[in-house]
C-alpha positions in Angstrom: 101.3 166.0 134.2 101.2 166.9 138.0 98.6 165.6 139.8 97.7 168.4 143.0 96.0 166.8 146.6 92.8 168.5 145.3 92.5 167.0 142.4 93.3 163.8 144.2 90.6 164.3 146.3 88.3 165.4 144.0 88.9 161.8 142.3 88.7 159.9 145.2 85.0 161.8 146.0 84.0 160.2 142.6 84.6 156.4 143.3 82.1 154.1 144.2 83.3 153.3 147.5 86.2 155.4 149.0 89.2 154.0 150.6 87.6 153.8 154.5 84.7 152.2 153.1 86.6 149.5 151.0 89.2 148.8 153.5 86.7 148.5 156.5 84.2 146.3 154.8 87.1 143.9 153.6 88.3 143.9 157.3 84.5 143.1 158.3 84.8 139.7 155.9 88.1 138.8 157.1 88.0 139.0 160.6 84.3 137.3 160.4 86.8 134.4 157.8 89.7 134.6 160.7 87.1 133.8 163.5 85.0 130.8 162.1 88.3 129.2 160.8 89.9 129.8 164.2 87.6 127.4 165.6 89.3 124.3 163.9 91.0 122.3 166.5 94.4 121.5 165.3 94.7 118.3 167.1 91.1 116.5 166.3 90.2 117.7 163.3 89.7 115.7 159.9 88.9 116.8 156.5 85.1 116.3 157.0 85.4 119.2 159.8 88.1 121.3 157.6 85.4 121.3 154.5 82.5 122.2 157.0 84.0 124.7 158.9 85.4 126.2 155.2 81.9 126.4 153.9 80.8 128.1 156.8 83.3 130.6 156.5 82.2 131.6 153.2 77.9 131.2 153.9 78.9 133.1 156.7 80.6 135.8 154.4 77.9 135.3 151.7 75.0 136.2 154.3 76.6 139.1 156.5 78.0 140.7 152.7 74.0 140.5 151.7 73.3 142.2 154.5 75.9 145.0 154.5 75.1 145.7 151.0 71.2 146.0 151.9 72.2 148.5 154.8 74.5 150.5 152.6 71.4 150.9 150.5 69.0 151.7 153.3 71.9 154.0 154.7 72.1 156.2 151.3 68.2 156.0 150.9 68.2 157.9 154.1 71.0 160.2 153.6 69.4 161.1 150.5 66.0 161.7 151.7 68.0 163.8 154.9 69.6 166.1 152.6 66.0 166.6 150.4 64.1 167.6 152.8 67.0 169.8 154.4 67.3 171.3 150.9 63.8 171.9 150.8 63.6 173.9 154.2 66.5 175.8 153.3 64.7 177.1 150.4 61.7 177.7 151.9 63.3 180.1 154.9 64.2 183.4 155.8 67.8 184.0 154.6 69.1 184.5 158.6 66.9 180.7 158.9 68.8 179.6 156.0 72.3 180.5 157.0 71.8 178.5 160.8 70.2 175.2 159.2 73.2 175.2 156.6 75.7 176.2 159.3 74.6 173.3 161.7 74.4 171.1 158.4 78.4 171.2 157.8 81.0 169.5 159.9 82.1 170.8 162.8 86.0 171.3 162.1 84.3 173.4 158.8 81.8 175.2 160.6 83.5 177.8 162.1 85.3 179.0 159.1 82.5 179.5 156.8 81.0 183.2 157.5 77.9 184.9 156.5 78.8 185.6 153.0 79.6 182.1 152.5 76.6 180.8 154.3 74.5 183.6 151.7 76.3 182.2 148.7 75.1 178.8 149.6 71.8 179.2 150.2 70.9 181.6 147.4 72.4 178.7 144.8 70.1 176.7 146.7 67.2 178.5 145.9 68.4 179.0 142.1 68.3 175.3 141.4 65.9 174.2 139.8 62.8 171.8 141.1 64.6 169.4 143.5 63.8 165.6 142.4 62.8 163.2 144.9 65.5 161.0 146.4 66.3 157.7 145.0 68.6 155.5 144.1 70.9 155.4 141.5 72.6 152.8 139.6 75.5 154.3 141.2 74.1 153.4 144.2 73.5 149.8 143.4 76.9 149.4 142.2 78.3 150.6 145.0 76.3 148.2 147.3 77.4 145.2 145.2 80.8 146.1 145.5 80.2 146.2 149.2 78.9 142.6 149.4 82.3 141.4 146.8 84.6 142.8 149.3 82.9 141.2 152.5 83.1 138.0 150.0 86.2 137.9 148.7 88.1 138.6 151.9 87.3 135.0 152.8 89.4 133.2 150.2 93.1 134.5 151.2 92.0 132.6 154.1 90.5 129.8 153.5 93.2 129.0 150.2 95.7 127.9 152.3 93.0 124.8 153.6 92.5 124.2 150.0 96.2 123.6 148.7 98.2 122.3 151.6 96.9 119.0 153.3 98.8 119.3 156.8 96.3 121.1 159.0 98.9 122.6 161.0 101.0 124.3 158.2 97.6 125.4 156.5 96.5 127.1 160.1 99.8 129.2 160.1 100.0 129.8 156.4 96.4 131.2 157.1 97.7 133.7 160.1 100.4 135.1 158.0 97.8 136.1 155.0 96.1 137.7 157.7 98.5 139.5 159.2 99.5 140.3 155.9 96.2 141.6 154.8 95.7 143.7 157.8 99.1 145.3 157.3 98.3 146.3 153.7 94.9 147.9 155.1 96.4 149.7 157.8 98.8 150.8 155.0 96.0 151.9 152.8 94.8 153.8 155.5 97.6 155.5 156.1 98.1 156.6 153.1 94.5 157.7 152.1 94.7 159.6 155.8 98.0 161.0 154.2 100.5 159.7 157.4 103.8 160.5 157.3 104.8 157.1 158.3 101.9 154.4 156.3 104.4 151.4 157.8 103.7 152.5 161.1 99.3 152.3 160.5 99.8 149.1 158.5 101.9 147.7 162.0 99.6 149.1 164.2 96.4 147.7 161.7 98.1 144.1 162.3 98.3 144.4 165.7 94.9 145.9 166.5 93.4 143.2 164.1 95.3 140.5 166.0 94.1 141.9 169.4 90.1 141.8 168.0 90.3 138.2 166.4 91.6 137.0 170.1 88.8 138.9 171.1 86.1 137.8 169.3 86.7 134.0 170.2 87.3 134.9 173.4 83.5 136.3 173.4 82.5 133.1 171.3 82.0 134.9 167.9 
């Protein structure tokens, strides 16, 4: 059976997290990964440092994926108490009210193709639902943040693995660039092909390259 781009969208609506969200907040854990373990020297260091600077990487991870998860919640809290009280105006309002509060509500490439029937439609199934509840979270909602703090998490071990199985520092340093640069490939990829691009190769390249350019970046800056 054939699978049409709206129902593909329509699935990818239903997910926990949706592709931009997953692939950002696993590039947020590995560039924070890439960063702490770029600040191994080469030349000086001994195991005792390789361990340390390991661990940090992944308290590091641990702390800044707590906190990503606790602003994803904060973040849908407030979009959900945003769209109550909208909702609640909406209904409350003279229909010619109404249709400009929904009208400024939608995006602004979607705007300008919705007219005043549309606009009507909307806000009299607005005023037929029935008693809106008060926001809150879901379990949903909680899911979805503890998926946010895995994916900060577990982009630290492609990273730090290498450290962990091969004993020359050197070798494990480079081994640990190329996962990178691998990883950031497959996101741009992802990307690409979530944004539907004719040419996914090319974002995955240009992912690599970007991600390169910010890791140089942030030690430049001392991050």
């Amino acid at each position: 059976m054939t699978t049409s781009h709206d129902d593909s969208f329509t699935t990818e609506s239903k997910r926990l997290l949706d592709p931009i969200d997953r692939i950002s907040e696993i590039l947020f854990g590995l560039l924070m990964a890439v960063t702490i373990v770029g600040s191994l020297s080469i030349a000086t260091a001994g195991q005792d440092e390789v361990r340390t600077v390991l661990i940090a990487a992944l308290g590091c991870n641990l702390a800044w994926g707590l906190v990503d998860a606790v602003m994803y919640l904060v973040r849908t809290v407030t979009e959900k108490t945003r769209r109550h009280a909208l909702t609640l105006r909406i209904r409350g309002a003279e229909p010619a009210a109404a249709h400009r509060m929904i009208a400024l509500a939608l995006p602004a490439g979607l705007a300008p193709l919705v007219g005043p029937a549309e606009l009507e439609a909307v806000r009299s199934r607005l005023v037929a639902l029935p008693a809106v509840e008060r926001p809150r979270l879901t379990a949903e909602d909680w899911l979805s943040a503890f998926g946010v703090f895995l994916l900060v998490v577990v982009a630290t071990f492609p990273v730090v693995l290498p450290f962990v199985f091969v004993h020359d520092l050197p070798t494990a340093m480079e081994l640990s660039r190329y996962v990178t640069l691998a990883m950031l490939f497959a996101a741009g990829y992802g990307l690409g092909r979530y944004a539907r691009h004719g040419r996914p190769v090319f974002t995955g390249a240009l992912m690599a390259l970007l991600g390169a350019v910010l890791i140089l970046a942030i030690m430049a800056l001392g991050g």
